[in-house]
C-alpha positions in Angstrom: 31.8 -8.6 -7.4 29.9 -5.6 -7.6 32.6 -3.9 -5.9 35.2 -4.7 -7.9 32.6 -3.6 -11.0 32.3 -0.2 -9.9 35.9 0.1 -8.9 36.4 -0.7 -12.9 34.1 2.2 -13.8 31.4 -0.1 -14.7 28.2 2.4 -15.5 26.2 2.3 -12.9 23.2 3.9 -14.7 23.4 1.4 -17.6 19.6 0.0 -18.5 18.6 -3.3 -20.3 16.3 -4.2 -22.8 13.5 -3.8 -20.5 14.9 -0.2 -18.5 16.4 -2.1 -15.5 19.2 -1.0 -14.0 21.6 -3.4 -11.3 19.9 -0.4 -8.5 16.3 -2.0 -10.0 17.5 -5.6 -9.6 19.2 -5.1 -6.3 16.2 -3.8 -4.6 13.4 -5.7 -6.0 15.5 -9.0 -4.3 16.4 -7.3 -1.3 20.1 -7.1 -1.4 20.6 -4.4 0.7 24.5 -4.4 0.8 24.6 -4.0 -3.0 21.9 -1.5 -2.8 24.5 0.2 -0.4 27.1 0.0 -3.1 24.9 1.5 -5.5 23.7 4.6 -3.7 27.3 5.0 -2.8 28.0 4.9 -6.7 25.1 7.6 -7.6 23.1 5.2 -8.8 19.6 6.6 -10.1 17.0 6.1 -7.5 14.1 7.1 -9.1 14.3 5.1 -12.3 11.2 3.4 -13.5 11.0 0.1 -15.9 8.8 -0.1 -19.1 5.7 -0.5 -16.5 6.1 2.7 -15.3 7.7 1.0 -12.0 9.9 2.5 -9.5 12.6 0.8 -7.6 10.9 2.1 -4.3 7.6 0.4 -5.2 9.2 -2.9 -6.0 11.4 -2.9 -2.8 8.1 -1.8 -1.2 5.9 -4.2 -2.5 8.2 -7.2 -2.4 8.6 -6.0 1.8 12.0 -5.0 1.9 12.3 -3.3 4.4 16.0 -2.1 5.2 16.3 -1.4 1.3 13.4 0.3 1.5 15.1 2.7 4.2 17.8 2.6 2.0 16.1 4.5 -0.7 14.3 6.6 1.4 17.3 7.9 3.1 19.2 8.2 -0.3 20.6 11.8 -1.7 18.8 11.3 -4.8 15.4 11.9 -2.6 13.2 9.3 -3.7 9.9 9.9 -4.7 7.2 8.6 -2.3 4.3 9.8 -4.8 5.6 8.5 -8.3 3.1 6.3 -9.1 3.0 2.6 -11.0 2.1 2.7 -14.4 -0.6 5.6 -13.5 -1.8 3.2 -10.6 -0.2 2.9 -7.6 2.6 4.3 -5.5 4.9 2.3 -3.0 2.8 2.4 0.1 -0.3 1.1 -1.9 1.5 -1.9 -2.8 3.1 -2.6 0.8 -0.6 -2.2 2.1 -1.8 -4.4 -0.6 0.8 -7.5 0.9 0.2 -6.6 4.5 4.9 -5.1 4.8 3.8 -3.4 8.6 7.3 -2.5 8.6 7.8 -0.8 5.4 4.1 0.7 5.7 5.2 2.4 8.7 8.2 3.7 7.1 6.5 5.0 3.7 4.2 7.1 6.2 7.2 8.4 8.0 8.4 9.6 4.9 5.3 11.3 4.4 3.6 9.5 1.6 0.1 10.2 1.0 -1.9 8.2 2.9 -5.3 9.3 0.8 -3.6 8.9 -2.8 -6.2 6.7 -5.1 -5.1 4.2 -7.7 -6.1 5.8 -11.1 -7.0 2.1 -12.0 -9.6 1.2 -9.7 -9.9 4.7 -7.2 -8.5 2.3 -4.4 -6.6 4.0 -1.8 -4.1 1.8 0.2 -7.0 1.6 3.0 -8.8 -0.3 0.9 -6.6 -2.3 -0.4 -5.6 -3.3 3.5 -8.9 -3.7 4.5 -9.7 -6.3 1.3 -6.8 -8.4 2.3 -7.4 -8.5 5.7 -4.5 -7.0 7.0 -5.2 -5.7 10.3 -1.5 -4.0 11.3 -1.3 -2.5 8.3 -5.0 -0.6 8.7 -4.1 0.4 11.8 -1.1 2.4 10.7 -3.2 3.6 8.0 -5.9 4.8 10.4 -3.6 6.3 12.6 -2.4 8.2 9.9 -5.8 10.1 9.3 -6.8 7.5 6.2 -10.2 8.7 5.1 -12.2 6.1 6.0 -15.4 7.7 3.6 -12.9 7.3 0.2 -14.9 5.7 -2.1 -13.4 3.4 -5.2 -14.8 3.7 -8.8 -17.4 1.5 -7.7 -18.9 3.1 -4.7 -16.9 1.2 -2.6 -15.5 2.0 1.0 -13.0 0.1 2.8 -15.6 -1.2 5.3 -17.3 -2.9 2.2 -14.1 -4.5 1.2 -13.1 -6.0 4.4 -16.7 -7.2 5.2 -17.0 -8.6 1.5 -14.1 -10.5 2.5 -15.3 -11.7 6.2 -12.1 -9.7 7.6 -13.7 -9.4 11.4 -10.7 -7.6 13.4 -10.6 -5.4 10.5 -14.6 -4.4 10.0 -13.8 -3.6 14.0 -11.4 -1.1 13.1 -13.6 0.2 10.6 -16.4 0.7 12.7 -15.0 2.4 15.1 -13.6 5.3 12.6 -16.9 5.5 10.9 -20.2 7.4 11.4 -22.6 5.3 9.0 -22.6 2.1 8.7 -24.9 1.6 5.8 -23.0 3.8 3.1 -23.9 2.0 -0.1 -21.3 1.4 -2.9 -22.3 2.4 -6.5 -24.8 -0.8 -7.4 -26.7 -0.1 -3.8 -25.2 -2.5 -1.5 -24.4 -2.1 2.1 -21.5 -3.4 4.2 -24.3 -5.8 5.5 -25.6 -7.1 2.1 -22.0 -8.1 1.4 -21.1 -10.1 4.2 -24.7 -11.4 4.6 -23.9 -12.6 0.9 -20.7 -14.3 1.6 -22.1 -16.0 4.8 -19.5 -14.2 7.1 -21.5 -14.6 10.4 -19.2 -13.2 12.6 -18.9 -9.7 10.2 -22.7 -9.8 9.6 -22.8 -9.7 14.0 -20.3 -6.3 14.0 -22.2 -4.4 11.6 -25.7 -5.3 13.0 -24.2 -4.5 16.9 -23.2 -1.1 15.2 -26.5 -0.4 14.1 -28.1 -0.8 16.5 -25.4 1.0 18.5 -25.9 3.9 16.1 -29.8 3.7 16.1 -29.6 4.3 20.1 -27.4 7.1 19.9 -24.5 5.2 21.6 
């Protein structure tokens, strides 16, 4: 069908009510062979909605992943940097959901692996570690993520992941940091947060660390 509508010199381009365009709608769902089509139409691949959002984000986000190549591979050289709504870019939101796959690829592509979210100061790092998604910090790690980032509250990933009692995680962590008791913005260390959400196991790793730390090991 979508065939046939581009051999009738349907507009490819053409937005509705809310700036979406069939390139939008085709990736956010996945539908990589009429993403094909698209691309093969000169369909904009850079166009944003009202939000601000860009079809690589929501093809990123929703963990797309052969659309996702798709776009980056497209002659219209998508942006890896455009940014949701002032927010977030593509790879924040596949960190954010745990997408391995299309993490891997937005790296490839050289997306910036440091790049906060004006929102909150999050980098995708954080946002990984919060959720608990320990593929995904891996990656990020392996691509040089700062590790000392701090969000607009203080906060470094090792706070979010122990916060959340994200053990395989706080063990990545630890091993890419140098001080275990950084405090975020109202005082607290990685230890005060998992001591306050009863994560045993977390509350262990950081006080093995210290101690590791204290004897110069």
């Amino acid at each position: 069908m979508v065939r046939m509508l581009l051999e009738a010199k349907a507009d490819v381009n053409v937005e509705d009510n809310n700036r979406l365009t069939a390139m939008y709608w085709a990736a956010q769902n996945g539908h990589e062979a009429v993403v094909k089509l698209l691309l093969q139409a000169k369909a904009d691949v850079n166009v944003r909605d009202v939000n601000g959002c860009t079809v690589l984000l929501r093809a990123a986000e929703n963990g797309h992943e052969a659309v996702v190549k798709l776009l980056l591979e497209a002659e219209g050289h998508v942006n890896v940097e455009n940014v949701y709504d002032s927010r977030c870019t593509a790879l924040y939101r596949a960190a954010e959901n745990g997408h391995e796959a299309v993490v891997k690829l937005l790296l490839e592509a050289n997306a910036e692996v440091n790049m906060k979210s004006i929102y909150d100061g999050c980098t995708a790092l954080h946002i990984a570690a919060q959720n608990g998604h320990e593929a995904v910090v891996k990656l990020l790690l392996e691509a040089e993520a700062d590790v000392n980032v701090k969000d607009k509250v203080g906060q470094i990933a090792l706070h979010r992941a122990a916060s959340g009692g994200h053990e395989a995680v706080v063990k990545l962590l630890l091993q890419a940091i140098t001080d275990v008791n950084v405090r975020t913005g109202y005082g607290c260390t990685a230890l005060h947060l998992a001591a306050r959400n009863r994560h045993e196991a977390v509350v262990k790793l950081l006080l093995e660390a210290k101690g590791r730390r204290q004897r110069g090991g």
